[in-house]
C-alpha positions as CSV (number, residue, x, y, z in Angstrom):
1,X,46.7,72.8,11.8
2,X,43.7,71.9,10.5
3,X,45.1,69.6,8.3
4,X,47.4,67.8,10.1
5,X,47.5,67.2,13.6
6,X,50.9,69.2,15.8
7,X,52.6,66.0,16.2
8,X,52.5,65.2,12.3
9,X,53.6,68.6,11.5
10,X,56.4,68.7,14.4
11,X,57.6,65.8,12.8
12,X,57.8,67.0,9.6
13,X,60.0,70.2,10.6
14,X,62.0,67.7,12.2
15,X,62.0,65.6,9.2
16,X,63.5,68.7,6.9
17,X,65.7,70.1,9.6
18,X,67.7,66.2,10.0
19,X,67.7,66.0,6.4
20,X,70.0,69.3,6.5
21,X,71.9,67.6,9.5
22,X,72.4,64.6,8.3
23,X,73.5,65.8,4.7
24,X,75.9,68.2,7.0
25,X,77.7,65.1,8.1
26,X,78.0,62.9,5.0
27,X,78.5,66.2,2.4
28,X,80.2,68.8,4.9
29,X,81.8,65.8,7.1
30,X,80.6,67.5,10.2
31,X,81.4,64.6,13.2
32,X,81.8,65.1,16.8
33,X,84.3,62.3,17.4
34,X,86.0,62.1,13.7
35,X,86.6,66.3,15.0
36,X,88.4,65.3,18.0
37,X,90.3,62.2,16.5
38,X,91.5,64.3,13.3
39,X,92.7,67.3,15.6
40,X,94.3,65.2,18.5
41,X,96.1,62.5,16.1
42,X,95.5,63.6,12.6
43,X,96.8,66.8,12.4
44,X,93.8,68.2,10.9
45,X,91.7,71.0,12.8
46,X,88.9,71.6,9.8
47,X,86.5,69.6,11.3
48,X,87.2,70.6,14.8
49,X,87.3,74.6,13.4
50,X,84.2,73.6,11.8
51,X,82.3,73.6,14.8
52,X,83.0,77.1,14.9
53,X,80.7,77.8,12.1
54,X,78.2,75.6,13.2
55,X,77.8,76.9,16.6
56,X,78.5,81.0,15.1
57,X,75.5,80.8,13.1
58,X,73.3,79.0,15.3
59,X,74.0,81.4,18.2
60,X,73.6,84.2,16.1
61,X,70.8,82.8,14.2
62,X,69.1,81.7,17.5
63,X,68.7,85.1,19.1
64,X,68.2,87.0,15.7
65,X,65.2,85.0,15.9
66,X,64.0,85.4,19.1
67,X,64.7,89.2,19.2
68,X,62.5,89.1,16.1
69,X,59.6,87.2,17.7
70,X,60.0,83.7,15.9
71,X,61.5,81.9,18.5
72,X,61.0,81.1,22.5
73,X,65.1,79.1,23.5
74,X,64.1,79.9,27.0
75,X,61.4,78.0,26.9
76,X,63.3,74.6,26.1
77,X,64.0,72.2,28.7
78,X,67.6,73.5,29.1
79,X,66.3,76.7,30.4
80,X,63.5,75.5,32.4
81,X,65.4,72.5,34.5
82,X,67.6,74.2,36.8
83,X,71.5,73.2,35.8
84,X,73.0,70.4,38.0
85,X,76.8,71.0,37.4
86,X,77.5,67.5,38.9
87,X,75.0,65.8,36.1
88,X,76.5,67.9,33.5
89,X,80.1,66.7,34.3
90,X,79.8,63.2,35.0
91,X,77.3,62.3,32.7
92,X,79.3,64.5,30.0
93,X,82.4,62.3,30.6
94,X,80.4,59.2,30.5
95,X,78.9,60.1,27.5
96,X,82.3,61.3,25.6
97,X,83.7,58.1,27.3
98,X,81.4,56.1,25.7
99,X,81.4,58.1,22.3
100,X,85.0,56.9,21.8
101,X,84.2,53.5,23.0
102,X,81.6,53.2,20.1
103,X,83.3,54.8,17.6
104,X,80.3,57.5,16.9
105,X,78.0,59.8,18.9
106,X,74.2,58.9,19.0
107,X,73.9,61.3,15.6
108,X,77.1,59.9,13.9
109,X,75.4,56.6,14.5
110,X,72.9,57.3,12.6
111,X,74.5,58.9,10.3
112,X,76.6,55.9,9.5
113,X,73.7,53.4,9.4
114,X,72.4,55.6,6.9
115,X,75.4,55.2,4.7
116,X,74.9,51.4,5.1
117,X,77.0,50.6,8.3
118,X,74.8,47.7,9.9
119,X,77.1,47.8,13.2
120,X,75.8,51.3,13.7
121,X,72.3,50.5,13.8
122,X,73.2,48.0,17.2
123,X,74.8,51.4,18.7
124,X,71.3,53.5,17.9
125,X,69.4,50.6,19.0
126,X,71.1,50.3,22.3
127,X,71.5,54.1,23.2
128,X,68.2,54.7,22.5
129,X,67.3,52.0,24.9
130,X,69.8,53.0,27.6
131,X,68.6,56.5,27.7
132,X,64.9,54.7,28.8
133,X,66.4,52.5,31.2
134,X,68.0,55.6,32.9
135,X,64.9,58.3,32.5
136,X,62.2,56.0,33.1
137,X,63.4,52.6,33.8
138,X,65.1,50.4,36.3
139,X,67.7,52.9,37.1
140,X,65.4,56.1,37.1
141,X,64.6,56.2,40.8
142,X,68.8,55.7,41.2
143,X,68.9,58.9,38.8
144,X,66.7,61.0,40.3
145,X,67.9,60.0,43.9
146,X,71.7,60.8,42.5
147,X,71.1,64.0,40.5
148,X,67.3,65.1,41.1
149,X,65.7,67.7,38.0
150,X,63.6,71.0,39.7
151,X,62.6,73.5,37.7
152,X,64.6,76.6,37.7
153,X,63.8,79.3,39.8
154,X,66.2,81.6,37.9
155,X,67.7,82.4,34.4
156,X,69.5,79.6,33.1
157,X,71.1,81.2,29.9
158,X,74.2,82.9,29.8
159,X,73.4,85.7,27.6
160,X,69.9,86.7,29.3
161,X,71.8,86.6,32.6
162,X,74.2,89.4,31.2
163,X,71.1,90.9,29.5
164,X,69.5,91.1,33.2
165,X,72.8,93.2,34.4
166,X,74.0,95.2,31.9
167,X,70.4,96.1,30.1
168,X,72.1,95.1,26.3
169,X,69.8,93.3,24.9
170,X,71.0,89.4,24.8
171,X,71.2,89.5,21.4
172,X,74.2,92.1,21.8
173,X,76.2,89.0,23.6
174,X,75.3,86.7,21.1
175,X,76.6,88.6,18.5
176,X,80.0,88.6,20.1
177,X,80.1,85.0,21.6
178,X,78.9,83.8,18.2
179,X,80.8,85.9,16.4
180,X,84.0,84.9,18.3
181,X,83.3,81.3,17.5
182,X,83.0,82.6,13.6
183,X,85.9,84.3,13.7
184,X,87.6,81.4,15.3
185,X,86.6,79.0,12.4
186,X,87.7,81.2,9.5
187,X,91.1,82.1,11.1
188,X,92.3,78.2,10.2
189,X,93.5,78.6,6.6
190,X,92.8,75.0,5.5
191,X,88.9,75.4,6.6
192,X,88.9,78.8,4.8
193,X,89.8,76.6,1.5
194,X,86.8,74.1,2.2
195,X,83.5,75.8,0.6
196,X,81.9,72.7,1.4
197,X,82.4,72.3,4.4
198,X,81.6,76.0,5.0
199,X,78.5,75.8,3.5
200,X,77.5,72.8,5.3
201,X,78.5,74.2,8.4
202,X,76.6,76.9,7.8
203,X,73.6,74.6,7.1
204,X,74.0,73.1,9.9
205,X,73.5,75.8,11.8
206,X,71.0,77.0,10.3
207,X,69.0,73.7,11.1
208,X,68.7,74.1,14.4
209,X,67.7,77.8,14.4
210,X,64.6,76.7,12.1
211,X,64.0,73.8,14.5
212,X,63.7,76.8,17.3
213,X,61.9,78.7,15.0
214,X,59.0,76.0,13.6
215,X,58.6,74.2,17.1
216,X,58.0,78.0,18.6
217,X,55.1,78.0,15.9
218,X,53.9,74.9,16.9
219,X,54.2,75.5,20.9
220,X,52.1,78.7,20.0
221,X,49.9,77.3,18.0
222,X,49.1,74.0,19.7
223,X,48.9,76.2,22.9
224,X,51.7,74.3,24.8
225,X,50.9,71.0,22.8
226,X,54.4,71.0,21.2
227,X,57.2,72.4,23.3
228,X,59.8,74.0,21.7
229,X,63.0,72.1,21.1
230,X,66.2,71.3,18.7
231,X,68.3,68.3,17.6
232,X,69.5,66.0,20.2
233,X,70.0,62.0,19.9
234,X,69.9,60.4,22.9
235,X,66.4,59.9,24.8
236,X,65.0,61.1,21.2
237,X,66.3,58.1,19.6
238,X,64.7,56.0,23.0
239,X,61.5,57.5,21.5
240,X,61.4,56.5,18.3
241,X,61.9,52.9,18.8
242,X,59.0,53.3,21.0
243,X,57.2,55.1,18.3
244,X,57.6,52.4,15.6
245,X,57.0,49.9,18.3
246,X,53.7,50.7,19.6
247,X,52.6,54.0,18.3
248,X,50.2,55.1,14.9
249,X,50.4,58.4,13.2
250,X,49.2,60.2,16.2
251,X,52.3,59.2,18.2
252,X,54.5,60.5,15.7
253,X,56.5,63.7,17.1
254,X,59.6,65.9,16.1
255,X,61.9,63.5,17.6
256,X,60.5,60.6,15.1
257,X,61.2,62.8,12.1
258,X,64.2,64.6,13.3
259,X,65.9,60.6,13.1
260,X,64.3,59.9,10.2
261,X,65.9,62.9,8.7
262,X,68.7,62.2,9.6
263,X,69.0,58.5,8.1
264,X,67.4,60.4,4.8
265,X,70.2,63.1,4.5
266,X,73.1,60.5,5.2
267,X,71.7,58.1,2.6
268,X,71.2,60.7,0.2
269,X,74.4,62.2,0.9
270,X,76.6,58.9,1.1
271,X,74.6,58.0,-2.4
272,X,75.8,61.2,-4.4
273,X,79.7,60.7,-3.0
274,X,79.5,57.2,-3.9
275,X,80.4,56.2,0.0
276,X,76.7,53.9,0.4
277,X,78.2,50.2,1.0
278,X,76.6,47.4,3.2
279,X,78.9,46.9,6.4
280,X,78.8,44.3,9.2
281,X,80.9,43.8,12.4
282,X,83.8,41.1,11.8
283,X,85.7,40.9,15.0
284,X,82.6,40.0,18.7
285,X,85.4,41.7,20.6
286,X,84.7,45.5,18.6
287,X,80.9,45.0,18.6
288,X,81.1,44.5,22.5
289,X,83.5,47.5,22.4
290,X,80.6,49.4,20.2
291,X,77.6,47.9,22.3
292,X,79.5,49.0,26.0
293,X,80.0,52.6,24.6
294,X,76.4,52.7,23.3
295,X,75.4,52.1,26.9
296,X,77.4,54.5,28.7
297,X,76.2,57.3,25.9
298,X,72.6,56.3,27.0
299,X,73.0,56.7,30.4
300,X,75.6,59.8,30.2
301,X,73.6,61.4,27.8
302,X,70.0,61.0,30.1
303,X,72.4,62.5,32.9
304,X,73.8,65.5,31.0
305,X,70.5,66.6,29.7
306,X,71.7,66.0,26.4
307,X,74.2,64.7,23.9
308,X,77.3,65.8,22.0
309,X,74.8,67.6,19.9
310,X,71.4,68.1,22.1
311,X,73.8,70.0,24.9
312,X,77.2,71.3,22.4
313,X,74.9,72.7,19.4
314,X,71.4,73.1,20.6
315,X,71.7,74.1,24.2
316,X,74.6,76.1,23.2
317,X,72.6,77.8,20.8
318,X,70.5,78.9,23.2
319,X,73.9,80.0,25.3
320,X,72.7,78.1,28.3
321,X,75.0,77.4,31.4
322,X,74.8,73.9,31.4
323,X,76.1,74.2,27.8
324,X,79.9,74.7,27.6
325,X,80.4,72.5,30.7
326,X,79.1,69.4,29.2
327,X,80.3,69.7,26.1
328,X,83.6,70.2,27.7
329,X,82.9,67.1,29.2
330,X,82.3,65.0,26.8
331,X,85.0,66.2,25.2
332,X,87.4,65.0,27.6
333,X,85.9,61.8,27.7
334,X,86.1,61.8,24.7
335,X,89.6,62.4,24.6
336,X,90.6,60.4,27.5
337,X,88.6,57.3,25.1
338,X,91.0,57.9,22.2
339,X,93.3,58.3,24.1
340,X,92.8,54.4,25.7
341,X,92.7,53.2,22.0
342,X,94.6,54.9,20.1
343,X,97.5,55.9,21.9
344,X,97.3,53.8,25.2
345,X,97.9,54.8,28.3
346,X,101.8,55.1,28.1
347,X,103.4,58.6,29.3
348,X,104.8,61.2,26.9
């Protein structure tokens, strides 16, 4: 601390814990989208089951940690903002709307733009600005009219809820919720016969439960300087661009080197599978397709609270309420997307 100032060294456990995530993707092939496409019309549930060990040890890992001291989850802003259903299910099926509109999440975005994909660097670019325009921006006071934040008055995690009734410890339920999704996972024989994608699941995972565990340091630390937080990709990319616009070192914060982890790792890992190749948009009518989903992910994803990973990995980590309801969400917007592009609208 002396050394380097909290934002400097909140961005560099952001910096190592997106390198992890972003290797994940390219190494372990850890997608939201390329999860539901494969399992809906590929016939392949590994990267859907994979999510299972991604969200096992992240649950488990999470509240291991806290019980242990190292980490504060109720102190993100998923526990502290009291859950609007409404925001979590339209913006959630915005956002997966939008997610299949693009072709990639906010993090498979930059995931691919790290593997060379020019095109994906418009829908990071675009997302990140859309989230501003609907936090901050033109459409804010609309936002905050339509689905206004409060703090919460009560608990907003679904584990220290049952902890508050039952006296087990919320560990105890995180065990068994994570351990259900584990269990889930491994019971898919074709995942079982991945090691890579287990071990990078289990990476993963693990990223976001040292992303608890550093900021929680930080927070502590810093007194309150740093809050404590995990990966998410939508108003986090919105800051960035800001950072490199108009910011020096001292702007420089976990969300800054959380992306910039993540365009290392997917460089690095498109680089040792011999994937890296320069890419550029050939047909206007996909880019518009691409640029339209980008801004529906912005403005879901400010809505939710959160994106396909902010509210279906790191709030669920944290097993908070507004968690499994947007991720539903955006899964069925997701869905309903492919569904539109892929297989049209005809009837069964």
């Amino acid at each position: 601390m002396e050394t380097f100032s909290p934002g400097v060294l909140a961005s560099l456990i952001g910096l190592s814990a997106g390198l992890v995530l972003g290797l994940a993707a390219r190494l372990g092939d850890f997608c939201t989208l390329g999860a539901l496409e494969s399992a809906a019309y590929g016939a392949d549930q590994r990267r859907m089951r994979l999510w299972g060990i991604v969200l096992g040890v992240a649950i488990i890992g999470t509240f291991a940690a806290e019980a242990a001291g190292l980490a504060r989850p109720t102190e993100t802003f998923y526990h502290t903002i009291a859950w609007n259903p409404l925001a979590s299910i339209i913006g959630g099926l915005i956002f997966g709307y939008g997610m299949a509109m693009a072709g990639n999440c906010g993090f498979g975005a930059l995931v691919r733009f790290g593997g060379g994909d020019l095109r994906s660097l418009v829908v990071v670019v675009v997302i990140g600005i859309f989230a501003f325009v609907t936090l901050s921006g033109p459409i804010g006071p609309l936002r905050t009219a339509l689905f206004p934040q409060t703090d919460a008055e009560g608990v907003q995690g679904i584990a220290h809820w049952l902890a508050a009734r039952t006296g087990i410890a919320p560990l105890g339920f995180a065990v068994v919720i994570g351990g259900a999704a584990l269990v889930w996972a491994l019971s898919h024989a074709p995942l079982r016969q991945s090691p890579r994608m287990l071990l990078w699941g289990v990476a993963a995972g693990l990223a976001v439960v040292w992303s608890f565990i550093g900021t929680t340091w930080l927070a502590t630390e810093s007194f309150g300087e740093i809050g404590v937080e995990g990966p998410s990709f939508t108003a986090p990319l919105g800051r960035t661009i800001i950072f490199f616009m108009t910011s020096t070192a001292g702007g420089v914060s976990f969300s800054v080197g959380m992306v910039a982890g993540v365009l290392a790792g997917a460089f690095l890992g498109s680089s040792i599978r011999g994937l890296f190749r320069w890419e550029a948009c050939e047909d206007p009518r996909e880019l518009g397709r691409q640029v339209s989903g980008a801004a529906l992910m912005g403005v879901g994803g400010t809505l939710a609270l959160g994106c396909s990973v902010g509210q279906g990995v790191t709030a669920m980590s944290t097993l908070a309420v507004s968690a499994p309801v947007t991720l539903a969400a955006i899964a069925a917007g997701g869905l309903f997307g492919l569904r539109q592009l892929i297989g049209g609208f005809q009837p069964d």
